[in-house]
C-alpha positions in Angstrom: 102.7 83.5 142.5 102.0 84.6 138.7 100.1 82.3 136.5 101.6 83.7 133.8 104.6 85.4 133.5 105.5 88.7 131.8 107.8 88.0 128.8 110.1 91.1 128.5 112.4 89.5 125.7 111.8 87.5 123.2 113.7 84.1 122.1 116.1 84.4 119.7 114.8 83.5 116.1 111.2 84.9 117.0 110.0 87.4 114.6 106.5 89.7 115.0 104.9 92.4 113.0 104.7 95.3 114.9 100.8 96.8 114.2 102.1 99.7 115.6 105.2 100.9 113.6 104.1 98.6 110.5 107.7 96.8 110.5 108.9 93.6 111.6 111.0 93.2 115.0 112.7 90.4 116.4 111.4 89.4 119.7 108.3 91.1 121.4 109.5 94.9 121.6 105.8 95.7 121.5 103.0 95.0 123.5 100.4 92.1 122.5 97.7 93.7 121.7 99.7 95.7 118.4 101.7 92.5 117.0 101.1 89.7 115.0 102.8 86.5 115.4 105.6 84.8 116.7 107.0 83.4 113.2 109.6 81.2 112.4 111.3 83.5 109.7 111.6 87.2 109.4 109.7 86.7 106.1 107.2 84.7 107.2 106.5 87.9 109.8 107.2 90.2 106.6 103.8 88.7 104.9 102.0 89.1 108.1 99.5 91.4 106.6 98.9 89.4 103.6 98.6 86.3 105.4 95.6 87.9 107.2 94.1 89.3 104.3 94.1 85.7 102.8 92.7 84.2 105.7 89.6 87.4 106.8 89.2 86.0 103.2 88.9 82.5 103.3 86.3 83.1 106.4 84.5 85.7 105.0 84.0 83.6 101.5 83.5 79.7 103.4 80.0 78.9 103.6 80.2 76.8 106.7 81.1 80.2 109.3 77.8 81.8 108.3 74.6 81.4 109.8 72.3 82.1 107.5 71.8 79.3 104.7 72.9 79.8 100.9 69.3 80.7 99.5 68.0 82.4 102.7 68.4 86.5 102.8 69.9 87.8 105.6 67.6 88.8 108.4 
């Protein structure tokens, strides 16, 4: 027996942003590893990209994800 079992569709009311094809599908057409999500809303899957961007951003900018202290050049 499977631990885990292959999904072919998708619930209803799932949305994804296909990597891929750069759109947004309804239920997992695509494979994992090129999609973003499950959202609640197509829109929220719509701002998929920007979502990201905000967050790489948020991490990239907060102080307490870095190893190196504030004054302390990166070695």
């Amino acid at each position: 027996m499977a631990l885990f079992k292959k999904r072919t569709a998708g619930k209803p009311g799932e949305w994804y942003y296909c990597l891929q094809h750069k759109k947004v599908e309804e239920g997992p057409d695509c494979p994992a590893k090129d999609r973003f999500g499950p959202y609640a809303s197509r829109q929220e899957a719509e701002r998929a990209m920007e979502t990201a961007a905000e967050r790489n951003l948020d991490w990239e900018t907060d102080p307490r994800w870095h190893d190196n202290p504030p004054n302390r050049p990166p070695t």
